[in-house]
N, C-alpha and C positions, 0 to 999 in steps of 0.2 A: 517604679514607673519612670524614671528620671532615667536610671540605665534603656530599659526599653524605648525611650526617645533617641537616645543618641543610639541605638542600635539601626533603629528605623533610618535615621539622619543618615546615618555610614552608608547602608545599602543603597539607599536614595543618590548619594553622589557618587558610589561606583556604576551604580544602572547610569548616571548623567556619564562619565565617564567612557563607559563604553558605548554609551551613542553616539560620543562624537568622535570616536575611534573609526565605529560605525561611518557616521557620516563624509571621513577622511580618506576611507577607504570603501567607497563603490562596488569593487570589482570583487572585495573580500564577500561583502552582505549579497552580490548576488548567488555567489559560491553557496554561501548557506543557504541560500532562497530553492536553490539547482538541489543543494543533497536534499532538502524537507520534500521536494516535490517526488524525486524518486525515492525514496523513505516510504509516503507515502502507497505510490504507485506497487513495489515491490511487495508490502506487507500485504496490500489485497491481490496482489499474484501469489503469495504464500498462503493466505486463507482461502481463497477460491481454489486454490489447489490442495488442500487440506482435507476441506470440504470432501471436494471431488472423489479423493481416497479413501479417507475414513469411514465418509459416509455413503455415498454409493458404492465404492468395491468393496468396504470391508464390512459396515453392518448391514447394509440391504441384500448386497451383495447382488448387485444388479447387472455388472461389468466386472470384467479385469483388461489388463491395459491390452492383450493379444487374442482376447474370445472370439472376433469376428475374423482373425486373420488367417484360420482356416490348420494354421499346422498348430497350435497349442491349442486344443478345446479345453474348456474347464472340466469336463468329464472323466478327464484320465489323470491318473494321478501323476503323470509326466508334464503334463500341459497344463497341470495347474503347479506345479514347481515353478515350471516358466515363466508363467504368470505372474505368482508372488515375485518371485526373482523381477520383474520389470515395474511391478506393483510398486516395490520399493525401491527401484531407480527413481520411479516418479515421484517417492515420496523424498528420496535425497533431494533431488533438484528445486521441491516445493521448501522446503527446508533452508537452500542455500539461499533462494529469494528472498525468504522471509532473517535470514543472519544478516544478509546483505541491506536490506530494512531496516533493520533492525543497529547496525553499523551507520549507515549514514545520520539514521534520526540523530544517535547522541552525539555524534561530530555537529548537525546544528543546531543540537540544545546545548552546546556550549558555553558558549556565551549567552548571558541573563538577558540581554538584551535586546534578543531576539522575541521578536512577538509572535507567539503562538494561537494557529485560528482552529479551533475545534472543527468548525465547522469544515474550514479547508483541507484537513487531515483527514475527518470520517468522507469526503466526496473525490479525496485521493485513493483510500481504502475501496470504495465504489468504481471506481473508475480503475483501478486493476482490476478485481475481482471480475468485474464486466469483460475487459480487455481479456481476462484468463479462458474464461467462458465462450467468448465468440471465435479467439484464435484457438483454441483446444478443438473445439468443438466442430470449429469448420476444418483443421486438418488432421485429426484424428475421426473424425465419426462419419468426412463428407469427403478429402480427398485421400487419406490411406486408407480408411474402411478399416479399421485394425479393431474396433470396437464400437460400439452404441449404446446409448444411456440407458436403455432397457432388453437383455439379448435376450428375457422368455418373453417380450411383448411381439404381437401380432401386427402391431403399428412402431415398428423399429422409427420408419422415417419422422413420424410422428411426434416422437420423445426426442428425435434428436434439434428436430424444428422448432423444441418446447424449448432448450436449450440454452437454442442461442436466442431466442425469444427473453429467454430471463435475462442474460446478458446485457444483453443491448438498453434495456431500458437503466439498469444497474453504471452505465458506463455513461448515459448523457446525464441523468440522473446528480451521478457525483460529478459529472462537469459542470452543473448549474450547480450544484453546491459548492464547489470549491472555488468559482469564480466568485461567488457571494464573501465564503471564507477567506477568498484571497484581498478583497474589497477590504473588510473587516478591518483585517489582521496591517494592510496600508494606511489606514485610518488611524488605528495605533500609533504606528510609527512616526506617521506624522507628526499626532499629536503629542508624544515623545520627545521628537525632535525640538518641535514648538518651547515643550517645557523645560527643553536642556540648552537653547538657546541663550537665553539672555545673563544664563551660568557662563558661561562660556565666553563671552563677550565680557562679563564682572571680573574675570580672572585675571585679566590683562590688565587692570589699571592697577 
């Protein structure tokens, strides 16, 4: 028990530690502030792109990335070569997003002393995923025409309407969550701050 006190003790004055590393240096803590938002952002541009592939081109099989654009049909075994061949460009690039997320995040979990808001994480996850949705969606399905979220449906415009329809709510959605989480996760800090204060101030005498 005695051990596990002074273990508690140690962590307690390195997190004091690096807050006021933190607090000394502004322009570092906004740095991490910048990589966690796009960490965020990117991870739900790699899962809504994920999504998008796996599950409508690959098990519904609803789309491929060039069925509407008239020279690769899905019906020839040439034109769905092509197909896959672009299927999985799309799915490299959903990929690099989500590495790239995936990179930033543990550049700002770094440091212990950053405070993590769930909430502002899962409504960054949201707010890609949305983002992926509405720009995919409006320039793949509405300005190249290259493809549509349903190509045996009789109501193409429809599905693609539905689209960006799920998008959009998905994307203000996580903005009102992550302004909440961002609230939160400042509140911490503060109060962090608060408690590493008056250490800080004892050191000196």
């Amino acid at each position: 028990m005695r051990m596990s006190g002074v273990y508690r003790a140690g962590n307690d004055r390195l997190a004091r530690e690096r807050i006021e590393v933190a607090m000394d240096h502004p322009r570092e803590s906004g740095a991490r502030r910048t990589r966690l938002i796009w960490a965020g952002l990117l991870f739900g541009v790699g899962l809504g792109g994920f999504f998008d592939g796996i599950v409508l081109h690959q098990i519904l099989q609803w789309h491929h990335m060039l069925t509407s654009e008239g020279s690769y049909p899905a019906t020839t075994v040439a034109g769905l070569e092509t197909n896959t061949l672009w299927d999985g460009l799309f799915h490299a690039a959903t990929w690099v997003a989500t590495a790239a997320g995936l990179w930033l995040l543990w550049r700002a979990t770094r440091e212990q002393h950053v405070p993590l808001s769930t909430a502002l994480l899962i409504g960054l996850l949201l707010m890609g995923w949305g983002s992926f949705n509405l720009i995919e969606g409006t320039v793949d399905h509405h300005i190249l025409t290259i493809h549509h979220v349903r190509e045996d449906s009789s109501h193409q415009g429809l599905w693609d309407l539905a689209f960006l329809l799920w998008g959009a709510p998905m994307l203000v959605g996580g903005w009102l969550l992550a302004k909440t989480g961002e609230a939160e996760q400042a509140a911490t800090a503060a109060g962090r701050r608060r408690g590493a204060a008056p250490r800080r101030t004892g050191s000196g005498d």
